[in-house]
MIKE-454996 format. One line per 3 residues: number of its first residue (from 1); their letters; for each residue x, y, z of C-alpha. Coordinates in nm, 4 decimals. Each point is the difference from the previous one (the first is absolute). Last residue first. Layout:
# residues N
NUM) A) X:Y:Z  ... $
# end
This chain:
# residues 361
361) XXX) 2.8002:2.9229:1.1906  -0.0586:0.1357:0.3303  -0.2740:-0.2117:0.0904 $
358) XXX) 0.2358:-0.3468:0.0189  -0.2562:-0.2736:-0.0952  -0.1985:-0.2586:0.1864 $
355) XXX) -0.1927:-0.2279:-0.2037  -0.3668:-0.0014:0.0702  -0.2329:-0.3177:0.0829 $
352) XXX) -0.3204:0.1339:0.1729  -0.2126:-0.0663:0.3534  -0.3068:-0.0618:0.0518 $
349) XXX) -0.0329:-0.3202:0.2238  0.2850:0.0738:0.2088  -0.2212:0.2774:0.1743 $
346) XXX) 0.0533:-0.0854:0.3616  0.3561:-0.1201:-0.0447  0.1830:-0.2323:0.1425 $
343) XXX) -0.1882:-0.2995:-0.1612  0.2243:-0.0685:-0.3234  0.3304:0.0838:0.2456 $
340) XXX) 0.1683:0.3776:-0.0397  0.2375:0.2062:-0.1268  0.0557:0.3995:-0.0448 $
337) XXX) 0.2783:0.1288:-0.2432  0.2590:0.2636:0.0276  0.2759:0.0779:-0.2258 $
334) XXX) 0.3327:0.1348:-0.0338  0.2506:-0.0032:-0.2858  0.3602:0.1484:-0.0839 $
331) XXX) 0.1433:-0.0083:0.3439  0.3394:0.0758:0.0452  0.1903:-0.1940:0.2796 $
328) XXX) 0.1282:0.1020:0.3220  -0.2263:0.1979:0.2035  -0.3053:-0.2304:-0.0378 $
325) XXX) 0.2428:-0.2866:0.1085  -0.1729:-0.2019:0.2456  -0.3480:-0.0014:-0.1561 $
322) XXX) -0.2234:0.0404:0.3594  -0.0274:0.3322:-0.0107  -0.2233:0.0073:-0.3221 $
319) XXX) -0.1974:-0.2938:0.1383  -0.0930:0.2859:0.2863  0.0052:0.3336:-0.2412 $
316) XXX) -0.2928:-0.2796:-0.1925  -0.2058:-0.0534:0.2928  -0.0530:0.3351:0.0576 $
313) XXX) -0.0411:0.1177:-0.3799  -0.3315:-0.2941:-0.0387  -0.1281:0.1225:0.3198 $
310) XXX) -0.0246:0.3734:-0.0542  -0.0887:-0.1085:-0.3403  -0.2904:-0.1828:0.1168 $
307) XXX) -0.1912:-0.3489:0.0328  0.2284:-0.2440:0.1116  -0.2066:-0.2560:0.1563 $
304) XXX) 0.0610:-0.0469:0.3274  0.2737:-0.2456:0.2240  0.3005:0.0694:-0.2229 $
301) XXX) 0.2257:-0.2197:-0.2697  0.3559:0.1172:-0.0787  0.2209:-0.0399:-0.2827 $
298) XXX) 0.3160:0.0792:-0.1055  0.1127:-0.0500:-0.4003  0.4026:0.0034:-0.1949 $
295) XXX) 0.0237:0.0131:-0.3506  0.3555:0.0855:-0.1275  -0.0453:0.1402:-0.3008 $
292) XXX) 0.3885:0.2188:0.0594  -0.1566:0.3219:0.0535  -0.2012:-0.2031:0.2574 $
289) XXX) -0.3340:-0.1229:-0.0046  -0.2419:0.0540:0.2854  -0.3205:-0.1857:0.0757 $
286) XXX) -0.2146:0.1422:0.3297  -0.2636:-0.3157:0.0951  -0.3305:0.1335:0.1909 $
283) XXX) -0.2070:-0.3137:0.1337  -0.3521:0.0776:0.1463  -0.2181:0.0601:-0.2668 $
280) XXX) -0.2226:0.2409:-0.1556  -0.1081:-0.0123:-0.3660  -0.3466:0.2058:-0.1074 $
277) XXX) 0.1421:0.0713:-0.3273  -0.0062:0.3824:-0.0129  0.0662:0.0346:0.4117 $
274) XXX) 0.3066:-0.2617:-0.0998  0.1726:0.1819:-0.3043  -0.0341:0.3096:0.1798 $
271) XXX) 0.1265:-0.1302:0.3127  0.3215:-0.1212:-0.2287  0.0757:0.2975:-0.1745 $
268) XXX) -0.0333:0.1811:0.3276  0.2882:-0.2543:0.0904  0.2376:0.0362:-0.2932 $
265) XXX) -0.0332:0.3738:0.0589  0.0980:-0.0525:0.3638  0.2821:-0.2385:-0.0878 $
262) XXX) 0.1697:0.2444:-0.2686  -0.0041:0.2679:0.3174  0.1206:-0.2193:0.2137 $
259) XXX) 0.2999:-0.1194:-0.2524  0.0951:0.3444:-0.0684  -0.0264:0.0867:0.3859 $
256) XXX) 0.2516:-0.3346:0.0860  0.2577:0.0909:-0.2602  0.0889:-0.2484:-0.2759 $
253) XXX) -0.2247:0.0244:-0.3041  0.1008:-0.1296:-0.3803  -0.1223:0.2842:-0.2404 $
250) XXX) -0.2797:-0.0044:-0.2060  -0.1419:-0.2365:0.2626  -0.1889:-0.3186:-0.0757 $
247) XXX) -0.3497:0.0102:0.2342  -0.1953:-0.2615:0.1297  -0.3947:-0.0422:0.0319 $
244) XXX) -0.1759:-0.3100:0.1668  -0.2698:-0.2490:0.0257  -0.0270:-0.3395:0.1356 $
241) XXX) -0.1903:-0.3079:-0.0580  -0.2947:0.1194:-0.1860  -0.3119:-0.3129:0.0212 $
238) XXX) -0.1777:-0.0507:-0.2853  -0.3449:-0.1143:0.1028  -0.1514:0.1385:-0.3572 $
235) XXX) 0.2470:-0.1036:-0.2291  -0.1273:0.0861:-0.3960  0.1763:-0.3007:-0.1811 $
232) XXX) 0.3297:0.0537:-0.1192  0.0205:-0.1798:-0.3581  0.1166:0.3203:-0.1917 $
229) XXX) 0.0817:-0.0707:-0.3838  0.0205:0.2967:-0.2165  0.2767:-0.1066:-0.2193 $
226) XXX) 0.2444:0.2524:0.1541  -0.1614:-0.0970:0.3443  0.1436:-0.3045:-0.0468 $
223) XXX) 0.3436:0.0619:-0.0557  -0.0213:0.3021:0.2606  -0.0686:-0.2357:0.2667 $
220) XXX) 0.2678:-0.1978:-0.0821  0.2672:0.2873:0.0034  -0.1452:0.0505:0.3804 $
217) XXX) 0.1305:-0.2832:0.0968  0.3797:0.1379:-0.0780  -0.0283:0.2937:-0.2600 $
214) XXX) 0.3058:-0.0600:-0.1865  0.0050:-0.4011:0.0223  -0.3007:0.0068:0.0253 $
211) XXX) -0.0989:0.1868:-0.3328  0.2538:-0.2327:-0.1897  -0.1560:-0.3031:0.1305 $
208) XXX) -0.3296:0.1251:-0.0905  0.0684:0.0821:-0.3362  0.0242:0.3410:-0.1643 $
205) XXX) -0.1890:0.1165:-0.2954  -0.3222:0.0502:0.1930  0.1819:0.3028:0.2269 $
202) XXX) 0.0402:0.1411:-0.3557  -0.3866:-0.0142:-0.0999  -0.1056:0.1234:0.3725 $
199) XXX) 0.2181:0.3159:-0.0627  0.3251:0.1466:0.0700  0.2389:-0.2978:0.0036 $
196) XXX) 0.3553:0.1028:-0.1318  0.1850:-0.1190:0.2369  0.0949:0.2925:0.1873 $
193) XXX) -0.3809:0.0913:-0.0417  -0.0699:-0.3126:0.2126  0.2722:0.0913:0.2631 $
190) XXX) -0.2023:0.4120:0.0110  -0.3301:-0.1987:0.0259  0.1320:-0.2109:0.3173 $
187) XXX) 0.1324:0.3500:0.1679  -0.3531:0.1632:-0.1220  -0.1528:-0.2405:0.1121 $
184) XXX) -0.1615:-0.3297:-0.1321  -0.2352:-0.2047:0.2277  -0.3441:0.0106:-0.1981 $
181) XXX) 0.1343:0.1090:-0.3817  -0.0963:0.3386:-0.0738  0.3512:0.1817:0.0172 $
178) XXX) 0.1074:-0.3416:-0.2504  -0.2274:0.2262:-0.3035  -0.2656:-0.1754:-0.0793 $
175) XXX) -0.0246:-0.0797:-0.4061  0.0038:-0.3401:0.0513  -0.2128:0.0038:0.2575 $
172) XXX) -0.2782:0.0693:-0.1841  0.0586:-0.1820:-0.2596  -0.0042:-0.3267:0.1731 $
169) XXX) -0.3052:0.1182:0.2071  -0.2446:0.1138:-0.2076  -0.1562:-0.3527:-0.0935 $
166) XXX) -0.0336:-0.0873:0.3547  -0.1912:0.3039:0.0299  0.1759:0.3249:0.2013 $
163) XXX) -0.2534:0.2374:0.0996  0.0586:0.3477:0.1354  -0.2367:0.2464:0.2799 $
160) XXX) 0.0448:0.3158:0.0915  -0.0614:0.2379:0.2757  0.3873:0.1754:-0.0335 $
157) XXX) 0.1617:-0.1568:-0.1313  -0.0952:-0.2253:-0.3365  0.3319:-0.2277:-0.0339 $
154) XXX) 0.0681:-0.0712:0.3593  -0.2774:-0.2336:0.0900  0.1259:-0.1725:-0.3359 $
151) XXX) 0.3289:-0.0537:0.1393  -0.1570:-0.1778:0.3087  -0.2676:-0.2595:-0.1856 $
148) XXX) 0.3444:-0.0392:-0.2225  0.1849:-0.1827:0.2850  -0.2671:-0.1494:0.1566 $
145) XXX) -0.1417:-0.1825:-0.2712  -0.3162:-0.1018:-0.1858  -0.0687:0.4070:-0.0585 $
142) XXX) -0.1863:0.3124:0.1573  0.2087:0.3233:0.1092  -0.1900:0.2160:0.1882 $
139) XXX) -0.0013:0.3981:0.0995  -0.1279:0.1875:0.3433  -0.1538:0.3237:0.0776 $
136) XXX) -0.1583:0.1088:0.3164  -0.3243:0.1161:0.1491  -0.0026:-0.2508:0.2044 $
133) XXX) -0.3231:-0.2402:-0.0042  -0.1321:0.0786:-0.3623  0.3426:0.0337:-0.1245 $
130) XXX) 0.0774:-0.3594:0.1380  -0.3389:-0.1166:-0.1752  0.0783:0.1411:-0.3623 $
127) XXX) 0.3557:-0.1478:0.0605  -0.1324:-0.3397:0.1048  -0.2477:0.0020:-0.3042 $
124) XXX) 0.2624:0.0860:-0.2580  0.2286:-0.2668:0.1377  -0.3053:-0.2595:-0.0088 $
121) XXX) -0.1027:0.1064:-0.3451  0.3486:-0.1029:-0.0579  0.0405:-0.3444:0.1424 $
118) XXX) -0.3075:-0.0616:-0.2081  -0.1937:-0.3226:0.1011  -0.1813:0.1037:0.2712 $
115) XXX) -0.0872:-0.2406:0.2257  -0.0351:0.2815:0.3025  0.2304:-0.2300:0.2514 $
112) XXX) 0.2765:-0.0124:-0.2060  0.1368:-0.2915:-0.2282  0.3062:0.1450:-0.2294 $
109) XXX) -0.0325:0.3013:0.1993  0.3481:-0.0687:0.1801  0.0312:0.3685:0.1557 $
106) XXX) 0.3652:0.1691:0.0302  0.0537:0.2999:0.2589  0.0837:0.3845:-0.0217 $
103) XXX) -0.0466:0.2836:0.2865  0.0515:-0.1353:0.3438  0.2622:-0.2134:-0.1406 $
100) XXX) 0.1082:-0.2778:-0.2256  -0.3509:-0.1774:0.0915  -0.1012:-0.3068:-0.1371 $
97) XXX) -0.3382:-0.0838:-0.0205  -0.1756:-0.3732:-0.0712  -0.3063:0.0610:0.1920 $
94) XXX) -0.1831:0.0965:-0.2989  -0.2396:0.2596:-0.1011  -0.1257:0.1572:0.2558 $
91) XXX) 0.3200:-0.0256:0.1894  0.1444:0.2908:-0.2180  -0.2556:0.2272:0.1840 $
88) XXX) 0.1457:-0.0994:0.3212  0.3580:0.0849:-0.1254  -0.0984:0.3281:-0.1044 $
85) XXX) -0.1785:0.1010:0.3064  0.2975:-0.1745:0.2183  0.2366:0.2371:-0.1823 $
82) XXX) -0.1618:0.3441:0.0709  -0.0346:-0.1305:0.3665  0.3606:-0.0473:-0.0520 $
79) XXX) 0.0716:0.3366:-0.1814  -0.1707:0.2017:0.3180  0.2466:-0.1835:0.2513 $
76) XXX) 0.2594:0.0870:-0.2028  -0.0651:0.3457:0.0436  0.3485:0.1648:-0.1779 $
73) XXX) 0.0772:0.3174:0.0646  -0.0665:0.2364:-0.3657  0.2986:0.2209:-0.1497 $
70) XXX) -0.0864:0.2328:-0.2478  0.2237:0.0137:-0.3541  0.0362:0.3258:-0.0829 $
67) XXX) 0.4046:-0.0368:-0.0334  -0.1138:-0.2871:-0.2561  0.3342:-0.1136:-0.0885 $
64) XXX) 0.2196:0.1052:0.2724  -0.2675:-0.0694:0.2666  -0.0165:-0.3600:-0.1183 $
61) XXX) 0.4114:-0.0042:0.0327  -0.0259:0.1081:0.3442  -0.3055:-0.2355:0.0948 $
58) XXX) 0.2533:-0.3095:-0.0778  -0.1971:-0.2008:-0.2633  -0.1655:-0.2979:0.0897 $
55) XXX) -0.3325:0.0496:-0.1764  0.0546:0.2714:-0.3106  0.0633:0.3343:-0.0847 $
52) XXX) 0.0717:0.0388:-0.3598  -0.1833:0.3428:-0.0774  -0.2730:-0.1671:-0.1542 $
49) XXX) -0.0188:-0.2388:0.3119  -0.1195:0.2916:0.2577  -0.3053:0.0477:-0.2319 $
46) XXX) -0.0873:-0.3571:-0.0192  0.0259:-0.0357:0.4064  0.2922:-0.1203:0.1449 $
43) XXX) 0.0720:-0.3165:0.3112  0.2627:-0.0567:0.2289  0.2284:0.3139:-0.0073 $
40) XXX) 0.2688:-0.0197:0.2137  0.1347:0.2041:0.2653  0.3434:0.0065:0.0918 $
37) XXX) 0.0341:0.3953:-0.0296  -0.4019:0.0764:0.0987  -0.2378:0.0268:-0.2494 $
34) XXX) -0.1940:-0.3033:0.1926  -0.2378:-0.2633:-0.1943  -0.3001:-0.0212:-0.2522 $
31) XXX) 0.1279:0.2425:-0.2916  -0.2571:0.2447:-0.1856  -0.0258:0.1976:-0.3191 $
28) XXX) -0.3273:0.1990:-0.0361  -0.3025:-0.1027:-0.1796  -0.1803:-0.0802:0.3218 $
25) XXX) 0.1591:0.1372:0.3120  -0.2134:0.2011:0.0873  -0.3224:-0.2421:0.0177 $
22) XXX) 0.1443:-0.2126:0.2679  -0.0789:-0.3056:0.0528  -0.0006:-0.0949:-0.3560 $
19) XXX) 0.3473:0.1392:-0.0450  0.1486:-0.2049:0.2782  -0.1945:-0.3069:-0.1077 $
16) XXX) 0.1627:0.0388:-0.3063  0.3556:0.0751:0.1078  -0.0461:-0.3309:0.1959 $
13) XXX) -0.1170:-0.2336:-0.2593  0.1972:0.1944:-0.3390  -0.2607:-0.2203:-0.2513 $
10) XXX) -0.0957:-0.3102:0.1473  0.1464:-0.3663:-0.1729  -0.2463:-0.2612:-0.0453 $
7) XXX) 0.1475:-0.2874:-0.1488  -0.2487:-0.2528:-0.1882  0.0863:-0.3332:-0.0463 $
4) XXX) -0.2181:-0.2334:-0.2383  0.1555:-0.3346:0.0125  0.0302:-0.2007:-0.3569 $
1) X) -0.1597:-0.3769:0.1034 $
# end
């Protein structure tokens, strides 16, 4: 049986509800997150993303390119309640939901609770509907895979809606340039380039063991998405296992305050990662890697759920002063990430894959 997979993607969540809760800010360009010097912008409306400001960006550089751009406190309570409205009206039509996020999740429609037969009328009928309940925006990709179901929620931003046919596909992604491709950065899609691989048709020239060898597991994936295969099923009990941001430095770090203040950006990073995803746990690991690559990790595990940046920073100064040689060595990398056991935490049941990147890049 082809699946029907739908991926509901909404448009600019957070800036969104920020605009549609209050009326003045409508039209203009906002950022959801602090304009202070380590702040970071975690979500930009439309009009704040013509001037290139986008999510993760250091608030600095967002002021720099928009210097109008207004700067909105997150209410991440707000966006959850937000989220469980979407999420219930996604239930309506199959129990089979994914979520990424509080804003985007996959639906298995090929049997759903409505019998419809259209995976599309379906998509059109859940946007209609999320409107209807929130006043918001969102766009859908609908196809018999994961992978393309999410490029196509892309393709038609804002409140949109793409279908890619089993007879589409091929050509499709043949002409999709590597950016596109689920998993490819821009470090991954700068190595492809190298190579000569630009676009879904030269990815397709390559074989697999020749795309893992340069790609490692990964390089397999890309094989098969380049033909448009995706046999992930939509997950609905997956259960995250950790979560985490680390930085590479421009220049390797030694001093205790440099290091501090690279471990308290890493760490708001980190709680806003977590308050978006609904992840708390109680094990906090610090990972450094020396000028030389040397990898070394502490860890620690604590009574409560950690829950805040106050705690998150605390925790990590104390792994920090357990590495014998901070004074010693250069340190090229840091990172943070929070662990935890299948059952640890009280909202394991929605939680998102996402692959940890360095947010100054």
């Amino acid at each position: 049986m082809i699946r029907k997979i739908i991926h509901i993607d909404m448009d600019a969540f957070y800036a969104s509800i920020e605009q549609r809760d209050h009326p003045e800010w409508r039209h203009q360009p906002i950022a959801v997150g602090y304009s202070g010097k380590r702040g970071v912008v975690a979500a930009a409306s439309y009009e704040a993303r013509r001037y290139g400001v986008r999510s993760a960006m250091a608030s600095v550089t967002a002021l720099r390119k928009c210097p109008q751009l207004i700067f909105v406190a997150p209410r991440f309570n707000v966006y959850r309640e937000v989220s469980q409205q979407i999420m219930h009206i996604f239930h309506e039509y199959t129990d089979k939901v994914e979520p990424l996020s509080l804003d985007e999740a996959f639906l298995d429609v090929t049997v759903n609770k409505k019998g419809a037969a259209s995976a599309t009328l379906i998509a059109k009928e859940i946007k209609r509907k999320i409107y209807a309940q929130t006043h918001l925006t969102s766009s859908a990709g609908v196809s018999f895979n994961k992978f393309l179901a999410k490029i196509a929620s892309d393709y038609h931003k804002p409140d949109g809606i793409y279908i890619i046919p089993p007879k589409a596909a091929e050509a499709f992604v043949e002409k999709l340039p590597v950016e596109r491709f689920f998993g490819v950065g821009k470090v991954t899609a700068t190595r492809m380039k190298d190579h000569g691989i630009k676009t879904g048709y030269d990815l397709k020239q390559w074989s697999e063991p020749d795309l893992t060898r340069l790609f490692g597991k990964a390089g397999s994936s890309y094989y098969h998405f380049a033909r448009g295969i995706d046999e992930r099923e939509v997950q609905p009990d997956r259960i995250r296992k950790s979560l985490g941001a680390e930085n590479t430095f421009s220049e390797d770090l030694y001093e205790v305050v440099d290091l501090l203040g690279a471990l308290d950006e890493i760490a708001h990073e980190v709680q806003r990662r977590a308050e978006k995803r609904r992840f708390f746990a109680k094990t906090l690991t610090l990972k450094i890697k020396y000028a030389d690559f040397t990898i070394i990790t502490r860890s620690k595990t604590v009574d409560q759920y950690i829950k805040t940046f106050e705690q998150l920073f605390e925790l990590g100064q104390e792994l920090l002063s357990t590495v014998e040689d901070i004074e010693e060595r250069k340190i090229r990398l840091m990172g943070l990430t929070l662990k935890n056991a299948e059952t640890e935490s009280p909202h394991s049941s929605f939680v998102p894959l996402q692959l940890s990147f360095d947010f100054k890049d």
